[in-house]
C-alpha positions in Angstrom: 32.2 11.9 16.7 29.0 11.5 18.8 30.0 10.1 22.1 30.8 13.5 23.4 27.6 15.1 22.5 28.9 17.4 20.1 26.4 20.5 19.7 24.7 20.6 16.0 24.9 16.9 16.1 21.7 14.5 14.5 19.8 12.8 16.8 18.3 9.1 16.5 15.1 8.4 16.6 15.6 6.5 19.8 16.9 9.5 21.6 13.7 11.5 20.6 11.5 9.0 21.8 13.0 9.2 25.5 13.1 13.1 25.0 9.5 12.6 24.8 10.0 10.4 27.9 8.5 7.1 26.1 5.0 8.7 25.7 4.5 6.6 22.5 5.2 3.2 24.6 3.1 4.1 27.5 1.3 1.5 29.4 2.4 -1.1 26.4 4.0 -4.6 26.1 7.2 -4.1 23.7 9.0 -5.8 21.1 12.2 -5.1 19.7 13.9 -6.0 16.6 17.3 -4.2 16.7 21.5 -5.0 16.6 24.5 -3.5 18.0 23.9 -0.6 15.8 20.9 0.2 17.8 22.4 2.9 20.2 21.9 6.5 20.9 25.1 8.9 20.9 26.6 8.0 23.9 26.8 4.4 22.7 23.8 2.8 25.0 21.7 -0.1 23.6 18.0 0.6 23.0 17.6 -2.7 24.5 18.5 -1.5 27.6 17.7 1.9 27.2 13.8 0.8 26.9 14.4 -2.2 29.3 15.2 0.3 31.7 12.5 3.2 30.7 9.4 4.0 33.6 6.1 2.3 32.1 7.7 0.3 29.2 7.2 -3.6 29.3 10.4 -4.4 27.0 8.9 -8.6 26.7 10.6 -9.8 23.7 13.3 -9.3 21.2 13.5 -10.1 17.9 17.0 -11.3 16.3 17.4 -10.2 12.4 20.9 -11.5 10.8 24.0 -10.7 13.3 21.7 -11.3 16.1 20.6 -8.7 18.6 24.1 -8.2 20.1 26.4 -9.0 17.5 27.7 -12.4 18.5 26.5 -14.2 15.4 28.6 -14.3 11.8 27.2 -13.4 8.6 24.7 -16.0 7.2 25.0 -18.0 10.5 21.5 -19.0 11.6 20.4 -17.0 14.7 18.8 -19.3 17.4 16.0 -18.3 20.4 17.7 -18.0 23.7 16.9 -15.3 27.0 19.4 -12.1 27.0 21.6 -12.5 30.0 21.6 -8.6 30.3 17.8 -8.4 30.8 16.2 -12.0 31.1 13.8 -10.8 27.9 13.3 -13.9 25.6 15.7 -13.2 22.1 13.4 -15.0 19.1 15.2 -15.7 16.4 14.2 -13.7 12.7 16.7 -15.0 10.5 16.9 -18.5 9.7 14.0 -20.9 9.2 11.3 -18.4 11.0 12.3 -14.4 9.3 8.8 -13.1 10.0 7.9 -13.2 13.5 4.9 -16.2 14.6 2.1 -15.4 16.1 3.2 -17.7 19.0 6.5 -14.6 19.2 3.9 -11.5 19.0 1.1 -12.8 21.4 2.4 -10.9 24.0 3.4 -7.7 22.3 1.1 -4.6 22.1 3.8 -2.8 19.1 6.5 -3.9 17.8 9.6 -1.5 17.4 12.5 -1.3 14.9 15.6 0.3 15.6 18.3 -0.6 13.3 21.1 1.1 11.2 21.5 0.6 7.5 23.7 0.4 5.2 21.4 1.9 2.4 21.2 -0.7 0.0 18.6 -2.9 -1.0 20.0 -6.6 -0.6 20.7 -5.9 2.6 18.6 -7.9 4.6 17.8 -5.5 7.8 15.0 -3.9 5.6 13.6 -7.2 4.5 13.3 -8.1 8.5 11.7 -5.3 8.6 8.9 -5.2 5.9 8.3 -9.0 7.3 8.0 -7.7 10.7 5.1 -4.9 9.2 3.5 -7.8 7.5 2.7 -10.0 10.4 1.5 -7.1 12.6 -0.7 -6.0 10.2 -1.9 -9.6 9.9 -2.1 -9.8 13.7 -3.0 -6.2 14.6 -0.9 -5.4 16.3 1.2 -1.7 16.1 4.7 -0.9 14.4 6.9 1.6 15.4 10.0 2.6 13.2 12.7 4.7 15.6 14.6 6.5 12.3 18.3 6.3 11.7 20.6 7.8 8.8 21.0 6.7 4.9 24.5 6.7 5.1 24.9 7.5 1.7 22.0 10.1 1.7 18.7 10.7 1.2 19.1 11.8 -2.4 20.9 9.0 -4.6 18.3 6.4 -6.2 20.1 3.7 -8.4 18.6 0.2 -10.4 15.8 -1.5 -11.4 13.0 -2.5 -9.3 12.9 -5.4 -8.0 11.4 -8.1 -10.9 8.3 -10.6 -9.2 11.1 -14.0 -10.2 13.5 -12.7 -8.2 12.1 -11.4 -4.9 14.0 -12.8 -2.4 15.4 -12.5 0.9 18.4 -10.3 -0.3 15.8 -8.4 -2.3 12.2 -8.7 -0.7 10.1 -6.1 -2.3 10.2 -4.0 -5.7 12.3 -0.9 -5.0 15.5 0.0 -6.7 19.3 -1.6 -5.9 19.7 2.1 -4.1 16.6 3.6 -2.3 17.2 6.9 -1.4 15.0 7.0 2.1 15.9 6.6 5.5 14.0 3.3 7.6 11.3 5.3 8.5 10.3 7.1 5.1 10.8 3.3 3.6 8.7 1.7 6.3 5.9 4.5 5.1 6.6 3.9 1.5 5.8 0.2 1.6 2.7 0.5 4.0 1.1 3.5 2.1 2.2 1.8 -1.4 0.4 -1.2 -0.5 3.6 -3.7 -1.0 3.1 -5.7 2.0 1.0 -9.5 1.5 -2.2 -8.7 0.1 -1.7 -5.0 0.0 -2.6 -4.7 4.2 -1.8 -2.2 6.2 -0.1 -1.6 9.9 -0.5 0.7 12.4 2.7 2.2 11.8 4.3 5.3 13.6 7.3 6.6 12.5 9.9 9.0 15.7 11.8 11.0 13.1 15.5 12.0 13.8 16.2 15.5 14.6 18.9 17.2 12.4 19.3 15.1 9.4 19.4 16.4 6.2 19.2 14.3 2.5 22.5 15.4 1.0 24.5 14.4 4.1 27.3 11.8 4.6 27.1 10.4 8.2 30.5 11.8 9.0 27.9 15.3 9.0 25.9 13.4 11.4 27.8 13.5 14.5 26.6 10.0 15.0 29.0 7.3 16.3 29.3 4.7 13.3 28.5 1.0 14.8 29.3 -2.0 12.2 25.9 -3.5 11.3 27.8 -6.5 10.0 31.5 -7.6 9.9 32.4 -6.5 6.9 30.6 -2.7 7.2 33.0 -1.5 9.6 33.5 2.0 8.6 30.2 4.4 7.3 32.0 5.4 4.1 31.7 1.3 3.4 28.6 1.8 2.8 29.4 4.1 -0.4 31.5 1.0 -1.6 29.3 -2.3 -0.9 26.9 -1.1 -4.0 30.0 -0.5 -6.0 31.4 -3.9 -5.6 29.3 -6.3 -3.8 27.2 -7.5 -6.8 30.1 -9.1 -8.2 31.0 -10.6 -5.0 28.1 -13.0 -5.1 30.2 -13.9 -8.1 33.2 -15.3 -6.6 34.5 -14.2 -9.4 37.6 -11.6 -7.9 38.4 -10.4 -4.5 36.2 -7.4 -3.8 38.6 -6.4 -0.8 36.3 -9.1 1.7 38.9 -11.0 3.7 41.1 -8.2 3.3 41.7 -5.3 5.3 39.9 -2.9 2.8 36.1 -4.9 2.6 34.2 -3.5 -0.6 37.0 -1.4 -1.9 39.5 -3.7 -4.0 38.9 -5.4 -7.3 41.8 -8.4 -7.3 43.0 -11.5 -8.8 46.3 -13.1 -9.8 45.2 -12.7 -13.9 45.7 -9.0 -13.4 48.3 -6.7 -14.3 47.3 -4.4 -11.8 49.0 -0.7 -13.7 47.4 -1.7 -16.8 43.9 -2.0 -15.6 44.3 0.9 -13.5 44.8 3.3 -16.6 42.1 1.2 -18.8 39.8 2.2 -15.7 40.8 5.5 -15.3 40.8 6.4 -18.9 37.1 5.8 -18.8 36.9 9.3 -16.7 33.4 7.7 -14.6 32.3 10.8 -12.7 33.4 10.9 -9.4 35.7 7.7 -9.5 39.5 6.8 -9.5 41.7 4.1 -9.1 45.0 3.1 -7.7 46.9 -0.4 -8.3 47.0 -2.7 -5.0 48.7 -5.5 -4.2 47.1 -7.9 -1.8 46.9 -11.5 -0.1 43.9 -12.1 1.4 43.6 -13.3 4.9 41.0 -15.6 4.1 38.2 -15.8 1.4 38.6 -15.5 -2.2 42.4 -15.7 -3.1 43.5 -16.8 0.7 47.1 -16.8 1.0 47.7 -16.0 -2.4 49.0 -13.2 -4.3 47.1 -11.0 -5.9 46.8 -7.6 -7.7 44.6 -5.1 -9.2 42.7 -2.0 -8.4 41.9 0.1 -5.3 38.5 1.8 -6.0 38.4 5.7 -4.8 34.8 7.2 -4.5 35.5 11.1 -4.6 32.4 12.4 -5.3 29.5 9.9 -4.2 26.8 12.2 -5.9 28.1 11.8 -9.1 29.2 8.5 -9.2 27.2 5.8 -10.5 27.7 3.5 -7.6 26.5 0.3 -8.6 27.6 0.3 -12.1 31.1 0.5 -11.3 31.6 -3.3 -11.0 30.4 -3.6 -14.8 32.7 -0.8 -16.1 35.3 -3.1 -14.2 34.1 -6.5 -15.3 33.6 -4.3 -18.9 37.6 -3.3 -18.9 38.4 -6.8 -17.9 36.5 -8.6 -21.4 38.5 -6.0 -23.2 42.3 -6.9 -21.4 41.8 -10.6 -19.9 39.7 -12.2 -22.5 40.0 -15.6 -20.9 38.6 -14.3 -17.7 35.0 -12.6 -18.7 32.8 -12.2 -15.5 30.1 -14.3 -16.6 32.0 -16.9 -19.0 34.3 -17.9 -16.2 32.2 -17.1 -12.6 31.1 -20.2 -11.2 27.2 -20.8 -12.6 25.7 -21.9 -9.2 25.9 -18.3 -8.1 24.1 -16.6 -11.1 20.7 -17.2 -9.1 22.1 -15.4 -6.1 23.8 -12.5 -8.3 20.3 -12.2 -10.3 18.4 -12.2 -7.1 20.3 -9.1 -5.8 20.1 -7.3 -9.1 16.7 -7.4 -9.5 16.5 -8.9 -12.6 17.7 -11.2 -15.1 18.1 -9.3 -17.8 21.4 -7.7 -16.6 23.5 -11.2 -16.4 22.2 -12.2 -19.6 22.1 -8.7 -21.7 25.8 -7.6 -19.9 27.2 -11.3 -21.3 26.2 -10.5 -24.9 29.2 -8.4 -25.3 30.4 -7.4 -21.9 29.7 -3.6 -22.2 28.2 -1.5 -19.6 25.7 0.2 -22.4 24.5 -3.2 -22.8 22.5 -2.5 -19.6 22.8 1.1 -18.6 19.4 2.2 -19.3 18.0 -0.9 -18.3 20.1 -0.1 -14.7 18.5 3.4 -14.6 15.2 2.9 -16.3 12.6 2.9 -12.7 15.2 5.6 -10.8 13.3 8.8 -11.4 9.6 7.2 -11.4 10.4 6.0 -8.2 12.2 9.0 -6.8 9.4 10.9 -8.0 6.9 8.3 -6.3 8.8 8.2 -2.8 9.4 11.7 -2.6 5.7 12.1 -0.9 7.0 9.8 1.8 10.1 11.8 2.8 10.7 13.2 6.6 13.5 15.0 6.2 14.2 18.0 3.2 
C-alpha cells in the first residue's frame, strides 16, 4: 500500500511540507537528520526530495544509527563522509559525536527530522532526536520535526519512566517503555516539559501528517512500511520488539533475531516447546496466544542449533500488555525449567544494559525475588496514566 497513491491514504509530514511548496524552508540553509525510512508515498528520499526543492539550501546531513541510507549495521559506528547522490557532507550522529558540534551546525539555519519509528522508547531515533533539540537550542538555531506514524498507535502508554541512574542512550529521557505520541507531539512534549539540558528551549516547528488517527495500525495508513533497522522489517514488528526485546539484551533465549521471525519467538534447546505453550496460554493474557515453534537460528543466539519453544501471536494489540509479556514468559519458565530462571542463569554483564532499557532497577531485582510478574506489575504501570494524562495536551492528532 502507498506507492500507488491510494485515495483516503495518510500523508507524511514531508509531503505536506512540499504541498506547501517548502514555505517553512524558504530562503534557509538546511540540515537533515533522517534514514531510509525517510520517504514520501511514492518511495522518494527526503534527502533528495529537499535537495532538489526551489529555494532550499539542503548543506548537511546528519547520520543517526543505520546511517542516512541504510548501509550501516546495527551498533556499527557511523563515520562522516559526502553523499555520492548529492555532494552534501553526511556527519556522523551515532558513535563518539550523537549530538551534533557546533563545528556540524555553523552552517545550518534549522535543522530537520524526518524519521520513522518504531514506537518504543530504547529505540535510539528519538534519543538522536532530543540531542539534536538540545544543541540547537544551545546554538539557536531552529528545529523542524516533519511527523510520521506510531505504528502501534497513538493511544497505548506502557512502563515506568525513565529513573535519573539509568538514562542512557537506549533510554535518554524520563518517559515510559511505550509513549503513546507520534515524533512531532514527542518533540513538543520534551521542549514544552522542559526535559532538554538545563530545561532550554528550541525553536521548534512541528508539519503534522494529514489523515492519521490515534487508534490506527499503519496497515490503516496507506503508507509504504520502510525497515528503520534490519531486524524491523515488517510494521506489525513493531507490536512485537516491546514484547520481546527486553529479554533480548539478556541473551538469555532466542527472541526470533537471527531467525526469519525477528521479535516474535521465545526459544531455546531447555524447552519442551507443547508444554510451555499451554502453561502460556493457560494464563489467558488479553489479547495474546501462542503456538510451539521449532527453529535453528541462522546466526545469533542458538546458531546452528536446535531449538524449540513458542511463537508469540498479538491478536488484539489494545489489550495486550505488550511489554510484560516477556515476564509472564520468563515467569512460566521459573515455574517449568527451574534450572534455567532469567535472571539466575542470563549472563550478569548484560543486567546494566537490560536495566538501562527498563528504566529502572527495581524490575531485575524485585522480578528475581520469586520470578512472578505481580512482583512488578504495578511498579510496570505505576507513571502510565500520569503521563498519558500529562502528554495528552501535546497531541496533534484525535
Amino acid at each position: 500500500m502507498g506507492i500507488s497513491g491510494a485515495l483516503g491514504q495518510v500523508k507524511p509530514g514531508i509531503e505536506l511540507l512540499r504541498d506547501n511548496d517548502f514555505a517553512a524552508l524558504k530562503g534557509k540553509r538546511v540540515g537533515l537528520i533522517t534514514n531510509p525510512t525517510g520517504v514520501d508515498n511514492s518511495l522518494k528520499s527526503t534527502i533528495d526530495i529537499l535537495h532538489e526543492a526551489p529555494d532550499v539550501e539542503l548543506v548537511a546531513l546528519f547520520a543517526p544509527e543505520h546511517g542516512v541510507r541504510g548501509d550501516v549495521h546495527a551498533g556499527d559506528k557511523v563515520d562522516n563522509f559526502v553523499d555520492p547522490a548529492t555532494g552534501v557532507p553526511v556527519y556522523s550522529i551515532y558513535g563518539k559525536t550523537r549530538k551534533p558540534t557546533p563545528e556540524m551546525l555553523k552552517d545550518v539555519d534549522v535543522l530537520v527530522y524526518d524519521i520513522q519509528d518504531n514506537g518504543c522508547r530504547s529505540f535510539t531515533f528519538i534519543s538522536s532526536m532530543g540531542l539534536a533539540m538540545e544543541a540547537c537550542a544551545e546554538l539557536g538555531k531552529e528545529f523542524m520535526v516533519l511527523d510520521r506514524p506510531n505504528p502501534i498507535g497513538g493511544n497505548k502508554v506502557e512502563g515506568p519512566l525513565t529513573e535519573d541512574d539509568c538514562i542512557s542512550f537506549v533510554s535518554q529521557f524520563p518517559i515510559p517503555y511505550l509513549y503513546g505520541l507520534t515524533p512531532g507531539e514527542l518533540a513538543q512534549y520534551l521542549n514544552e516539559e522542559g526535559l532538554l539540558t538545563g530545561g532550554k528551549k528550541v525553536n521548534l516547528s512541528v508539519v503534522p501528517m494529514e489523515g492519521w488517527k490515534r487508534e490506527m495500525d499503519f496497515d490503516q495508513t496507506g503508507m509504504p512500511w520502510v525497515l528503520p533497522s534490519p531486524h524491523i522489517p515488517t510494521a506489525d514488528t513493531s507490536l512485537y520488539y516491546p514484547a520481546t526485546g527486553i529479554m533480548g539484551e539478556l541473551n538469555y533465549m532466542n527472541i526470533g533475531v537471527g531467525y526469519t521471525m525477528p521479535f516474535k519467538l521465545f526459544c531455546a534447546e531447555w524447552v519442551k516447546a507443547q508444554e510451555l505453550v499451554d502453561a502460556l496460554n493457560a494464563l489467558d493474557i488479553p489479547g495474546v496466544k501462542f503456538r510451539p515453534i521449532y527453529i535453528t537460528p541462522f546466526y545469533g543466539f542458538g546458531k546452528g542449533e536446535n531449538l524449540q519453544g513458542v511463537e508469540l501471536y498479538i491478536t488484539d494489540k489494545d489489550k495486550a500488555p505488550l511489554s510484560l509479556i516477556q515476564f509472564y514468559v520468563a515467569q512460566e519458565i521459573a515455574k517449568l525449567y527451574p534450572d534455567h530462571k532469567m535472571m539466575e542463569t542470563a549472563d550478569p554483564a548484560r543486567f546494566s544494559m537490560f536495566d538501562k532499557v527498563v528504566g529502572s532497577k527495581s524490575i531485575r531485582q524485585n522480578f528475581a525475588k520469586s520470578n512472578q510478574v505481580d512482583d512488578i506489575k504495578d511498579f510496570w504501570n505505576k507513571d502510565a496514566d500520569a503521563f498519558k494524562a500529562k502528554s495528552s495536551k501535546y497531541y496533534l492528532y484525535k
